[in-house]
Every structure is written in C-alpha cells, then in structure tokens.
PyMOL Python script that loads the backbone (N, CA, C, O; Angstrom):
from pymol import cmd

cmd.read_pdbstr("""\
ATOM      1  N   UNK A   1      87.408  57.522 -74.629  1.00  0.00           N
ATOM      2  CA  UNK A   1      88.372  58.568 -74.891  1.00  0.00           C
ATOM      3  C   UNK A   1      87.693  59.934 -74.759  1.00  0.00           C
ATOM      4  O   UNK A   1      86.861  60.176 -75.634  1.00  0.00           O
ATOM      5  N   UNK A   2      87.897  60.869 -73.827  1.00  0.00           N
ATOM      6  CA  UNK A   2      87.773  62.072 -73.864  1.00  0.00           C
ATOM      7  C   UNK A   2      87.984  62.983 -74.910  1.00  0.00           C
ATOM      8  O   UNK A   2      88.730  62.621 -75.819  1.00  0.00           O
ATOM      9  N   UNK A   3      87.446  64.146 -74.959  1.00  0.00           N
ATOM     10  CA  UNK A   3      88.062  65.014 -75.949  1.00  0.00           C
ATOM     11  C   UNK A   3      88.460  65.995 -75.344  1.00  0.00           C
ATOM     12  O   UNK A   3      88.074  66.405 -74.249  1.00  0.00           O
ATOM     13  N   UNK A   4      89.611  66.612 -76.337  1.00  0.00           N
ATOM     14  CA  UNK A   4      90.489  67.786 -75.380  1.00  0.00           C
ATOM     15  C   UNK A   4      90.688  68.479 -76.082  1.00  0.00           C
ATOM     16  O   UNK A   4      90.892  68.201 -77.264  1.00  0.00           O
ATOM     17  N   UNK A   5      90.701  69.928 -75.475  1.00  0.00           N
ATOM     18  CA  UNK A   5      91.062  71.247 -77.166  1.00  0.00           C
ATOM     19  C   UNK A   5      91.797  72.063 -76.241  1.00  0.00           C
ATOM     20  O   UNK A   5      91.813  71.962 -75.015  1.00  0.00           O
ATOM     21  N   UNK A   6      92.414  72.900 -76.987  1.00  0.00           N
ATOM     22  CA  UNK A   6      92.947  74.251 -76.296  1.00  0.00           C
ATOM     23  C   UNK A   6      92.278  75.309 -76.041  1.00  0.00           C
ATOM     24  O   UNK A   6      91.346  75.733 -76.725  1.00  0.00           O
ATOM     25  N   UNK A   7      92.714  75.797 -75.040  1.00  0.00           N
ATOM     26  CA  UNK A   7      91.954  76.735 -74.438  1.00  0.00           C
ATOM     27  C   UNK A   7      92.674  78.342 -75.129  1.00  0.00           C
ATOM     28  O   UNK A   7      93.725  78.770 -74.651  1.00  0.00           O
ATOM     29  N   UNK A   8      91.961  79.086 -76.256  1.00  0.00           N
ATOM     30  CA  UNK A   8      92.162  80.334 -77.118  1.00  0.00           C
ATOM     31  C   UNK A   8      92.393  81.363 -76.637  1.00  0.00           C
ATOM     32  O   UNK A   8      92.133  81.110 -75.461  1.00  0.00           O
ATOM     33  N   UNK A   9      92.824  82.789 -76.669  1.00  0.00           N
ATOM     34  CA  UNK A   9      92.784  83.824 -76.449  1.00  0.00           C
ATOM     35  C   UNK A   9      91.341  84.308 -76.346  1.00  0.00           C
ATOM     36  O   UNK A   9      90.658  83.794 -77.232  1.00  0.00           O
ATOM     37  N   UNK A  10      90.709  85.070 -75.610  1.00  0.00           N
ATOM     38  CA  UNK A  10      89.914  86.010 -76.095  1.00  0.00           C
ATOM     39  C   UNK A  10      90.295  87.072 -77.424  1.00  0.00           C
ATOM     40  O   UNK A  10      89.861  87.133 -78.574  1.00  0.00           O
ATOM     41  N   UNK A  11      91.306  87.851 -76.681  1.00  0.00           N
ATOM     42  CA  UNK A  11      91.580  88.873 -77.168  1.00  0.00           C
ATOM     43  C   UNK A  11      92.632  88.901 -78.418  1.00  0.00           C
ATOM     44  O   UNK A  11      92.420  89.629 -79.389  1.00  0.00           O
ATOM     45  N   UNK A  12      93.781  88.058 -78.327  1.00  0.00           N
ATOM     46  CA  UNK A  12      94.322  88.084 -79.824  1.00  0.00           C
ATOM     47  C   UNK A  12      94.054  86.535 -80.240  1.00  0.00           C
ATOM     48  O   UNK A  12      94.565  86.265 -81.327  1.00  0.00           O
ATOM     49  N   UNK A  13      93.416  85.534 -79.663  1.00  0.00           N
ATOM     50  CA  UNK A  13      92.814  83.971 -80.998  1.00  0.00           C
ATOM     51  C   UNK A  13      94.268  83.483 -81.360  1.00  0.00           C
ATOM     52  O   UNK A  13      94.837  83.127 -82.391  1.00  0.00           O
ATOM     53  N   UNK A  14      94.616  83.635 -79.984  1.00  0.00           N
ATOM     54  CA  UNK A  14      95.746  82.706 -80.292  1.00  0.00           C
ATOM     55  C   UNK A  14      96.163  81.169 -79.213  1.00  0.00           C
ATOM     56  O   UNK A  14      95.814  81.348 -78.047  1.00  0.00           O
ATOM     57  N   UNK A  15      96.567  80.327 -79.374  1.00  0.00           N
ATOM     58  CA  UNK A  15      96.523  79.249 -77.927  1.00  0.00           C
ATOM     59  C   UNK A  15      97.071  79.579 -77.160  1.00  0.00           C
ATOM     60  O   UNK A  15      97.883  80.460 -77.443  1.00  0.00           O
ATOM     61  N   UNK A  16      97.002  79.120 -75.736  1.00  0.00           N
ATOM     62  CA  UNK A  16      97.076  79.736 -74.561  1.00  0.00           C
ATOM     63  C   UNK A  16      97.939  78.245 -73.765  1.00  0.00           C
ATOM     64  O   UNK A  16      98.427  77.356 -74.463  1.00  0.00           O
ATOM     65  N   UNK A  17      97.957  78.237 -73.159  1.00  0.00           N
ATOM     66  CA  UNK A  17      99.377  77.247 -72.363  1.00  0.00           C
ATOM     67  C   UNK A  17      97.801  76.206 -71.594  1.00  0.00           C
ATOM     68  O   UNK A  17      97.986  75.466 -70.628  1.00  0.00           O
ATOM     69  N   UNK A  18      96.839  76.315 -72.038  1.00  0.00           N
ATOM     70  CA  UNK A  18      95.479  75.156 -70.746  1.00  0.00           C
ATOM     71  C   UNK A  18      94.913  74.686 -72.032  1.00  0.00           C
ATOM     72  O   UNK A  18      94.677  75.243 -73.104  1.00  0.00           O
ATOM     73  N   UNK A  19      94.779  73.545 -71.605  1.00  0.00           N
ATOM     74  CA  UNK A  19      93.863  72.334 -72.098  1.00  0.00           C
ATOM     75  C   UNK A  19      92.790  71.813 -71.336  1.00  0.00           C
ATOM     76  O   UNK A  19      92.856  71.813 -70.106  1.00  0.00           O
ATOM     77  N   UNK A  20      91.628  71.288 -72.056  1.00  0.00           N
ATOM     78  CA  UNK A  20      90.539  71.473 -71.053  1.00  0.00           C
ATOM     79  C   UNK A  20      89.559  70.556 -72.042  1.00  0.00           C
ATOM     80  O   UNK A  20      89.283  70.504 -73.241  1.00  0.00           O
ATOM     81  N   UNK A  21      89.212  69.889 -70.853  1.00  0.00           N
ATOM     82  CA  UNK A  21      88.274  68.313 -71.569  1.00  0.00           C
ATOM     83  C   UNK A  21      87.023  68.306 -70.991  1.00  0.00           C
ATOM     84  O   UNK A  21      86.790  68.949 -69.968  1.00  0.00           O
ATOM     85  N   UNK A  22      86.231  67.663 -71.531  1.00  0.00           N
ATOM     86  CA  UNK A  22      84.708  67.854 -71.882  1.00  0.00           C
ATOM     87  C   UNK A  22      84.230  67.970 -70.142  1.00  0.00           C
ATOM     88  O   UNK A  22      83.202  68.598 -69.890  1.00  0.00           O
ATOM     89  N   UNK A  23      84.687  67.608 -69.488  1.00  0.00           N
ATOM     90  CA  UNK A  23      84.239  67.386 -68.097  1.00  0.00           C
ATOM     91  C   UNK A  23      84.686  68.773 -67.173  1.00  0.00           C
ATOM     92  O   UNK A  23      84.204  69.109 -66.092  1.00  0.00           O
ATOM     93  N   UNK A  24      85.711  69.428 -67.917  1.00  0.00           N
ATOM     94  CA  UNK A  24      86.029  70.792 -67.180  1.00  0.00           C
ATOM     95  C   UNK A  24      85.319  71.625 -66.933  1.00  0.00           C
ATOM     96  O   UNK A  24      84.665  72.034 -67.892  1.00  0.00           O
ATOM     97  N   UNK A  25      85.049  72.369 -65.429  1.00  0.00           N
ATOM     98  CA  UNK A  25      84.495  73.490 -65.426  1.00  0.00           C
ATOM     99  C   UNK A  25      85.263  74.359 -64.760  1.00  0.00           C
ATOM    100  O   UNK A  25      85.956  74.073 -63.783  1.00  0.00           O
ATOM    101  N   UNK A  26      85.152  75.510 -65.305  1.00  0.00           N
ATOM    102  CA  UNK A  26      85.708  76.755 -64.892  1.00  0.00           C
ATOM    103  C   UNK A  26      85.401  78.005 -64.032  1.00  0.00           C
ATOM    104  O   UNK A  26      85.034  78.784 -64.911  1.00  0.00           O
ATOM    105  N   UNK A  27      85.335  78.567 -63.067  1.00  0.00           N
ATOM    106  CA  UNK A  27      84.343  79.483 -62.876  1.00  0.00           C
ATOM    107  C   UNK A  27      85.191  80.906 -62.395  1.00  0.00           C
ATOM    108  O   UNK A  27      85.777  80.932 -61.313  1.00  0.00           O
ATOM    109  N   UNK A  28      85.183  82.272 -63.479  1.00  0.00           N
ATOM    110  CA  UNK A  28      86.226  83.279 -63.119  1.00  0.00           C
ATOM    111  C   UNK A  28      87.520  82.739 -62.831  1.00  0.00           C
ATOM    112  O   UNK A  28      88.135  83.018 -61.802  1.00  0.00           O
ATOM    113  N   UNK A  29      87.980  81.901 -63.804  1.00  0.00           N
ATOM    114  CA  UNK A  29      89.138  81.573 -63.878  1.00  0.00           C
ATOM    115  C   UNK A  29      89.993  82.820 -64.904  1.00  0.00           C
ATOM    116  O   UNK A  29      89.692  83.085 -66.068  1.00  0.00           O
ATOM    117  N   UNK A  30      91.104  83.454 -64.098  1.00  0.00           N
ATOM    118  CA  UNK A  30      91.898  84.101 -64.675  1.00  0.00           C
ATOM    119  C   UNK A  30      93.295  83.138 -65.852  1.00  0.00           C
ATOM    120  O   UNK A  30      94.309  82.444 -65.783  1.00  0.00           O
ATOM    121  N   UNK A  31      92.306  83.812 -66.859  1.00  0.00           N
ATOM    122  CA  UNK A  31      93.154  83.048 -68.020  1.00  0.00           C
ATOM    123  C   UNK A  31      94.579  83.871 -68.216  1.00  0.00           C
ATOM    124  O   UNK A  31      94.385  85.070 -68.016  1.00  0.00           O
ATOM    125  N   UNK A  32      95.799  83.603 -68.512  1.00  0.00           N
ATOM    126  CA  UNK A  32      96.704  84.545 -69.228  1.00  0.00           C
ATOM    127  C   UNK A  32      97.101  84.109 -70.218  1.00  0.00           C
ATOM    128  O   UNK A  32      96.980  82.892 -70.353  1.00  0.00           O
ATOM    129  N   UNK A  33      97.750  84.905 -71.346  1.00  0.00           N
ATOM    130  CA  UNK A  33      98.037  84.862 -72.290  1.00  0.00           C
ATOM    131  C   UNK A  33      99.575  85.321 -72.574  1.00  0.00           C
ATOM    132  O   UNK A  33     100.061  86.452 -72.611  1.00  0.00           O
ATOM    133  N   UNK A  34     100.206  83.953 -72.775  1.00  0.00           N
ATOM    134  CA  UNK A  34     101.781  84.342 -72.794  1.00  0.00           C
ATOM    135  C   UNK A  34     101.905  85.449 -74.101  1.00  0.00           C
ATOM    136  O   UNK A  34     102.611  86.442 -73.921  1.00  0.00           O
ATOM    137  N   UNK A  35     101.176  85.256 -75.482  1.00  0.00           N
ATOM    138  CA  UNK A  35     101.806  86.227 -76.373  1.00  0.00           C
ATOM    139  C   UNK A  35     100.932  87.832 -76.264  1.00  0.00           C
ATOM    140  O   UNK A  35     101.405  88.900 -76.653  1.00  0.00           O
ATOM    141  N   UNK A  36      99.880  87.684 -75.777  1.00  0.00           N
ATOM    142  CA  UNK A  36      99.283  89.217 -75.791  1.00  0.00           C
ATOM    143  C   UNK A  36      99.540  90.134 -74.186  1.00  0.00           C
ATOM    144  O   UNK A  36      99.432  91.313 -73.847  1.00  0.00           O
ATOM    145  N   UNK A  37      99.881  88.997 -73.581  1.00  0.00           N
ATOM    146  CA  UNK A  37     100.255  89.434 -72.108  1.00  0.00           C
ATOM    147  C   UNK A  37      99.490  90.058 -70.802  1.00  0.00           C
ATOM    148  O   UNK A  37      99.770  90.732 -69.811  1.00  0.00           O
ATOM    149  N   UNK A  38      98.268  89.379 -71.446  1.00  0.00           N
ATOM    150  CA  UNK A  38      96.501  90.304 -70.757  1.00  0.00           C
ATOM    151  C   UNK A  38      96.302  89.350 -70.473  1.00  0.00           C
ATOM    152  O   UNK A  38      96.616  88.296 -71.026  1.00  0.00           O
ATOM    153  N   UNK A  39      95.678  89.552 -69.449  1.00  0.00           N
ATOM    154  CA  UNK A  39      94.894  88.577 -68.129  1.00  0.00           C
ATOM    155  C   UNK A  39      93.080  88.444 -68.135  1.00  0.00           C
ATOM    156  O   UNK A  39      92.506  89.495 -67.851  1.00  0.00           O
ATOM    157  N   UNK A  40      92.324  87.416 -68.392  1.00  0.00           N
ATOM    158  CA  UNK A  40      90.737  87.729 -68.681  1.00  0.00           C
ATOM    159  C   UNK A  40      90.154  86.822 -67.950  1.00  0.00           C
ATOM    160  O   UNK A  40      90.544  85.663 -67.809  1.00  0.00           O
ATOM    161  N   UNK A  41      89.211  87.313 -67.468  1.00  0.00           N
ATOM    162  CA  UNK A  41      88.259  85.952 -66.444  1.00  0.00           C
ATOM    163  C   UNK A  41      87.276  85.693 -67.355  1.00  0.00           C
ATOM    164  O   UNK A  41      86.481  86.532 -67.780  1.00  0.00           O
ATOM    165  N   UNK A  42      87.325  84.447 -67.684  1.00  0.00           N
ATOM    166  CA  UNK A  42      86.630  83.359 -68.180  1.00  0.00           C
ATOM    167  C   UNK A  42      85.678  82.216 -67.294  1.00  0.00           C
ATOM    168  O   UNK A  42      86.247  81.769 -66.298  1.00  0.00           O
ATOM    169  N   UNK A  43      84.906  81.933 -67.444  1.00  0.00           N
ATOM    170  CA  UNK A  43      84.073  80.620 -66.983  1.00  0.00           C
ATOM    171  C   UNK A  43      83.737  79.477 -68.655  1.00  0.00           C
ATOM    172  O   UNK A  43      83.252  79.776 -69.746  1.00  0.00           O
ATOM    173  N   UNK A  44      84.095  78.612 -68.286  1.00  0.00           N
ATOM    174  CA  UNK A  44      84.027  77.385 -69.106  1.00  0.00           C
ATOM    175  C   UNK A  44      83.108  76.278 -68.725  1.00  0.00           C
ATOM    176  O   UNK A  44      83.184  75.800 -67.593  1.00  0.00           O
ATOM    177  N   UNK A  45      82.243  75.840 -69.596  1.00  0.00           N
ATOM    178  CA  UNK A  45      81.569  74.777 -68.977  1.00  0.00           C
ATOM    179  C   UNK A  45      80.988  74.026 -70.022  1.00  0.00           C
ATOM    180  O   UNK A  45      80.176  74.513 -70.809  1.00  0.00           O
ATOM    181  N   UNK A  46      81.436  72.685 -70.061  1.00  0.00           N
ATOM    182  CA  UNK A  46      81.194  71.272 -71.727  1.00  0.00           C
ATOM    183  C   UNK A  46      81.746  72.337 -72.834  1.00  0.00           C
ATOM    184  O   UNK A  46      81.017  72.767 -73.728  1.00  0.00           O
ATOM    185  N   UNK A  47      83.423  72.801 -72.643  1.00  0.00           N
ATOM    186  CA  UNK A  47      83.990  73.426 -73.867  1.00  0.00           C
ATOM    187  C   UNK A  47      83.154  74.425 -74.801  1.00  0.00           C
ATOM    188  O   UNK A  47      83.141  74.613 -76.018  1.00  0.00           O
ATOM    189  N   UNK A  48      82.427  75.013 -73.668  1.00  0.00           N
ATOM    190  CA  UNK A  48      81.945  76.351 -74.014  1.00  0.00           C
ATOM    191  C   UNK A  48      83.037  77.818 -73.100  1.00  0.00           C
ATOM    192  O   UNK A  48      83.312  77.929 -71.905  1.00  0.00           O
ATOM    193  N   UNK A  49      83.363  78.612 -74.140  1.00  0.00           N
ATOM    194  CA  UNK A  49      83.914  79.588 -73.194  1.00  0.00           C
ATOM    195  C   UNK A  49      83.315  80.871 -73.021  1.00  0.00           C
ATOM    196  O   UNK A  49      83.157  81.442 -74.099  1.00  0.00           O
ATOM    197  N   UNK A  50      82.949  81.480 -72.077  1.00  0.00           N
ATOM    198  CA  UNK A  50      82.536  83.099 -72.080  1.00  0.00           C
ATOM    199  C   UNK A  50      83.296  84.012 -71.321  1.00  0.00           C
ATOM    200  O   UNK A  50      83.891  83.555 -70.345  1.00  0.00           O
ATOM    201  N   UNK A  51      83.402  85.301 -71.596  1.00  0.00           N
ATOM    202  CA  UNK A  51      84.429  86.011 -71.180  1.00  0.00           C
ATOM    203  C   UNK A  51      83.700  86.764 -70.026  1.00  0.00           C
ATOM    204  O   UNK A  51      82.601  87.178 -70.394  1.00  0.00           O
ATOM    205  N   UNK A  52      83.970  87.018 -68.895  1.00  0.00           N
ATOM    206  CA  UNK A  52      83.334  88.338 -68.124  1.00  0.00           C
ATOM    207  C   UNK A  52      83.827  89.520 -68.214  1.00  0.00           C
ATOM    208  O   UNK A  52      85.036  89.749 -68.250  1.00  0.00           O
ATOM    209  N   UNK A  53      82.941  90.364 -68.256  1.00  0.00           N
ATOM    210  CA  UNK A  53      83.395  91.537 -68.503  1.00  0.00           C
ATOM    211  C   UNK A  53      82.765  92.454 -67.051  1.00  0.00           C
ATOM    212  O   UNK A  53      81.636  92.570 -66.573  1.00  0.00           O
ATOM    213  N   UNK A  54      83.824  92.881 -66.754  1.00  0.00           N
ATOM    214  CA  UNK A  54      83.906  93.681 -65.248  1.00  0.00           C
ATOM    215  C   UNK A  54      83.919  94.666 -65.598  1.00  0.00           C
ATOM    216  O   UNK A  54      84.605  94.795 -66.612  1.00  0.00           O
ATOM    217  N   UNK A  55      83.486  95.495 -65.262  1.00  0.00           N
ATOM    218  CA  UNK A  55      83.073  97.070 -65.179  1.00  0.00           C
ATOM    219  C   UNK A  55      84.537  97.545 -64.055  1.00  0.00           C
ATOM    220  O   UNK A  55      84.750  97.121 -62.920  1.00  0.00           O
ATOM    221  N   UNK A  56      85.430  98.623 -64.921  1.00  0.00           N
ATOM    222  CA  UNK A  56      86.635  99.044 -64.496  1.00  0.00           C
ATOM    223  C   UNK A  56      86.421 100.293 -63.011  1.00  0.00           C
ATOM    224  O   UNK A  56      85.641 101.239 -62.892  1.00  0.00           O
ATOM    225  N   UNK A  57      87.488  99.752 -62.067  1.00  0.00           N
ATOM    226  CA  UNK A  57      87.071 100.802 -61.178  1.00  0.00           C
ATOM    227  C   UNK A  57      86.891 102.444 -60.989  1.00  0.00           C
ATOM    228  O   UNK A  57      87.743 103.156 -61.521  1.00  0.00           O
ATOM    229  N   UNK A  58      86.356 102.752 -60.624  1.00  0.00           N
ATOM    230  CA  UNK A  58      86.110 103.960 -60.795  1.00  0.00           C
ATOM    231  C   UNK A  58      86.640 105.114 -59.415  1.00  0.00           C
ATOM    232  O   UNK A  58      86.398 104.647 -58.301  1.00  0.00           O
ATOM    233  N   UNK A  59      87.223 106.331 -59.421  1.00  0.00           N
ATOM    234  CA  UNK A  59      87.928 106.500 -58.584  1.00  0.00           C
ATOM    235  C   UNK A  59      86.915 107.595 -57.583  1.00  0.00           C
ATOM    236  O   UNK A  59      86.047 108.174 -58.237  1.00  0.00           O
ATOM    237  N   UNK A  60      86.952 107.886 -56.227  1.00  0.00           N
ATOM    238  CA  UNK A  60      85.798 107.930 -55.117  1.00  0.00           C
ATOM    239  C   UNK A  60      86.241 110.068 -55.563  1.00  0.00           C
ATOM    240  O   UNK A  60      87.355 110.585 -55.634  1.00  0.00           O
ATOM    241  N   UNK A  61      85.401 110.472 -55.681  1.00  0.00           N
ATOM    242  CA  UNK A  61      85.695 111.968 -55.723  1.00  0.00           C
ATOM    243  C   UNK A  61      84.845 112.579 -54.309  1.00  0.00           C
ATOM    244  O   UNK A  61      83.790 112.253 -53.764  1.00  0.00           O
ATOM    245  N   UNK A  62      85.568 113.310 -54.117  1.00  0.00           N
ATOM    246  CA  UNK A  62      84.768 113.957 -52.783  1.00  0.00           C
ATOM    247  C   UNK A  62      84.640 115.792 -52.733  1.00  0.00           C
ATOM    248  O   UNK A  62      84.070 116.346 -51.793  1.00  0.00           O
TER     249      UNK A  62
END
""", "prot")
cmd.dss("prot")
cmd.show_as("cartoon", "prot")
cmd.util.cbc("prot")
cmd.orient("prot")
C-alpha cells in the first residue's frame, strides 16, 4: 500500500485539488490554489515540497 497526502498551499496552508504518493516527482510544477487563487512553482520529490522563488521581471529602461 502506498501512501498518499495532499498536496498544501504554500501561501494560505490550505488543501489544494493534487494528491501525490511517495513515488511522485515534480519538477516546476505550477501548483494552483482554488481558495487563495495564486499560482506557485513547486518541485516535489518522496513528499517533500519546496517552493521556487523567481525573481519578478524587471522592466528594460533605456
């Protein structure tokens, strides 16, 4: 028997609509979140989760 958990919010820690078992891997998978409505790239790997954090674009001045 596998084990299976839900896959959390980052940002408001709440469950998220993915389930994900010990064998899942993830890589910059865009997670969403039906109740906070924010979008986060995640990588998952043996039901570990980490968030990436992207550096926001910046606009070209001339």
């Amino acid at each position: 028997m596998s084990v299976e958990q839900w896959v959390f919010c980052p940002i408001c820690k709440n469950k998220t609509r993915l389930k994900i078992r010990m064998d899942t891997e993830l890589k910059k998978f865009p997670l969403y979140c039906p109740k906070c409505k924010q979008e986060t790239l995640i990588n998952i790997q043996q039901l570990n989760m980490s968030v990436i954090k992207e550096p926001d674009a910046k606009t070209q001045s001339q």
